[in-house]
N, C-alpha and C positions, 0 to 999 in steps of 0.2 A: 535456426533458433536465434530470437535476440540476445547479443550483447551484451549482458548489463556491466556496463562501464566500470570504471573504477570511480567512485564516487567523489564529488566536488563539493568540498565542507571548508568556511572560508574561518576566518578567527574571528569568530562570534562573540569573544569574551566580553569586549568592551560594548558592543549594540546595545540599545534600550530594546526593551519590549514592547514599547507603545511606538515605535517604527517598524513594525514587522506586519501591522497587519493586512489585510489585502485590503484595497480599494485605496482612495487619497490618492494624492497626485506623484505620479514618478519624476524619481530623480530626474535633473533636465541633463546631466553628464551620464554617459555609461564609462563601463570599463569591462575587460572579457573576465569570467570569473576567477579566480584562481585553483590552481589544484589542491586535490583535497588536502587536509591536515589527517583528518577519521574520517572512517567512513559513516553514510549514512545509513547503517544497517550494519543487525548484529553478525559477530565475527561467526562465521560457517556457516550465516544462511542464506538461499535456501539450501538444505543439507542435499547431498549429493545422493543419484540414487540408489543405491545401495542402503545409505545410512537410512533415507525416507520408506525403504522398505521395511528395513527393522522398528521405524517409529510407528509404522503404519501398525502392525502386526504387534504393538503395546497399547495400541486408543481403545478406551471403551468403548461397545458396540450397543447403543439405544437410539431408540425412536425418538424422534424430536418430542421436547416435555414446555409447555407453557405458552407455545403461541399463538395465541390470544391474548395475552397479557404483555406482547412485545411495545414500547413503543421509543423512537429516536431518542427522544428527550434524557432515556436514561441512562445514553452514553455521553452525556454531557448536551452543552447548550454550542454545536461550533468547536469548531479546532480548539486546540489551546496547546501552549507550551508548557502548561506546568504539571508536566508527569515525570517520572524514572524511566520510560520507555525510549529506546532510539529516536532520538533527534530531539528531545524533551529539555527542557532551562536551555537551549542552545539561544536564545534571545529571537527564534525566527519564528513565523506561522507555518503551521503543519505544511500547508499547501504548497506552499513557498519551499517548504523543505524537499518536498515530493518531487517539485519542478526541476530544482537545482542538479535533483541528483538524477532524473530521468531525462530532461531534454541533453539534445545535443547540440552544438551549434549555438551555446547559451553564453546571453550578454547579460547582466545584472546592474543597479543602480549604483554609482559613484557614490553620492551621498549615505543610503541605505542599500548596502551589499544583500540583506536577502528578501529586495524585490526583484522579482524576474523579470527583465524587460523584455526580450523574445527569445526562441529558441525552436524545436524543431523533434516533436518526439516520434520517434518511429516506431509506431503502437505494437505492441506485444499481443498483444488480441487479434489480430485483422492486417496488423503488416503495412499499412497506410502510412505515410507520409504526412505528420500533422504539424501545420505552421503554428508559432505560439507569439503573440502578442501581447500586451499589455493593457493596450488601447482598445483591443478591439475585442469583440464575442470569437470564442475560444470552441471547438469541436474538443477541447481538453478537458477530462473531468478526471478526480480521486476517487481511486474504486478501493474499497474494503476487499479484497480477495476473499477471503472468509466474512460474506457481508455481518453488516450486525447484525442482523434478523434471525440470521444460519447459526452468529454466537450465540443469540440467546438462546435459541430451540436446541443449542445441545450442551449447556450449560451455567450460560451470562445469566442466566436469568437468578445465580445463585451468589453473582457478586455482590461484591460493594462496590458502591459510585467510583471511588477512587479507578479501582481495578478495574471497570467499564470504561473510564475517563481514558486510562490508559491505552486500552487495547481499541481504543476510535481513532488515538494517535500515534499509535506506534507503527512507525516507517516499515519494520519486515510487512504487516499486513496491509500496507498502501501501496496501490501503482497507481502512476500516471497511465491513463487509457481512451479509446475513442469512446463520447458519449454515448452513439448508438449501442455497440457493443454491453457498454456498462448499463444500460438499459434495459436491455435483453436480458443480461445474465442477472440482475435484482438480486437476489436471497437465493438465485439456485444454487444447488448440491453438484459438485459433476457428474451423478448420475444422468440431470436433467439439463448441466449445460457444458460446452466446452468451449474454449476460444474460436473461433471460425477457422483463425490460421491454423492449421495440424502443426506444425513444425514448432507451436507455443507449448502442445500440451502436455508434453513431457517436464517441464520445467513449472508451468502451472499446474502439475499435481504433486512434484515436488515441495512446494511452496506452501500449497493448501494441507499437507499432509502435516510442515514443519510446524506450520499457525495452529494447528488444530493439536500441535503435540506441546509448541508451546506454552499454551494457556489450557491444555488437559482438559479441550473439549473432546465430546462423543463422537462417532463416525454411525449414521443409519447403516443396516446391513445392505443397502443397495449402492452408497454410497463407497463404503468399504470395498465393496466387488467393484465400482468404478475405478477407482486409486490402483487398488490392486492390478488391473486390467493395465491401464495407463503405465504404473510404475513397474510393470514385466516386462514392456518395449524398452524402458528406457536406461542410459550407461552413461 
């Protein structure tokens, strides 16, 4: 099973926000990141399995409702910092958040501390060895675990923007992952996908069980028998 680290959060207080975002030109100094102050993710999760069993066994059980009416735009236009959610007013871009706290082997920009300059994430999905760059086209993408599509059809579709805004940026439902992977799995359910690696999926139905108790979205009944299945292996 992967590691997830103890997470690397640097003292954000003073940064502007209009140096966080991706793209623009990297700092031309690095420096190695520092260790965390907080983490990037909320305290106990994802909940252990035990506790994800008992969350599992309080979600509503319905059929995906509205989608048709799903579209991107209405979790916002793009990252953004300005929510309440994990990693949120920290002065950094979500993405950049994501990196900091999933690669390994991670160097950061002198000037602006939360750009990533390169690092090394060891995909959760697939178990791969992925080089990360700054410079260069990335095999690294930010996967919604509980994509948006899957929020809406089992209960986003009944937010407010805010509350959508949040839950597109909030660190517990992002991993750093390999593209292909996060391609494949789109909007599926874990009935209809699971990590490739076996040794993820106990931690990844963990995780999906916590998001989905989090924001007191629905579980399908095939769905629920998936988690269920997964979260009986797992200790």
């Amino acid at each position: 099973m992967i590691r997830f680290r103890t997470v690397r959060l640097l003292a954000l207080g003073t940064l502007a926000l209009t140096g966080c975002a991706a793209g623009g030109a990297a700092p031309a100094a690095t420096t190695p990141a520092p260790r965390a102050v907080a983490p990037l993710l909320s305290a106990g999760f994802p909940p252990a399995a035990e506790r994800a069993r008992a969350q599992l066994a309080g979600l509503k059980v319905a059929w995906g409702e509205h989608w048709r009416t799903y579209d991107r735009k209405k979790f916002g236009d793009g990252w953004s910092d300005a929510t309440d959610a994990p990693g949120g007013r920290n002065g950094c871009d979500t993405r950049d958040d994501v990196l900091r706290r999933d690669l390994d082997e991670l160097r950061v920009g002198d000037r602006n501390p939360c750009v990533v300059l390169s690092g090394v994430l060891h995909d959760p999905y697939t178990g791969k060895r992925l080089p990360y760059s700054y410079r260069k086209a990335s095999r690294i993408q930010t996967d919604h675990v509980v994509a948006l599509g899957a929020a809406w059809r089992a209960g986003a579709w009944a937010w407010t923007p805010q509350r959508r805004l949040a839950y597109a940026n909030d660190l517990d439902v992002l991993l750093a992952t390999d593209k292909d992977a996060n391609f494949d799995k789109s909007s599926k359910t874990p009935d209809k996908w699971l990590p490739p690696r076996a040794a993820y999926r106990c931690a990844y139905a963990r995780r999906w069980t916590g998001i989905k108790t989090k924001y007191a979205l629905s579980v399908s009944p095939p769905e629920k028998k998936a988690l269920q299945t997964l979260l009986a292996g797992c200790r």
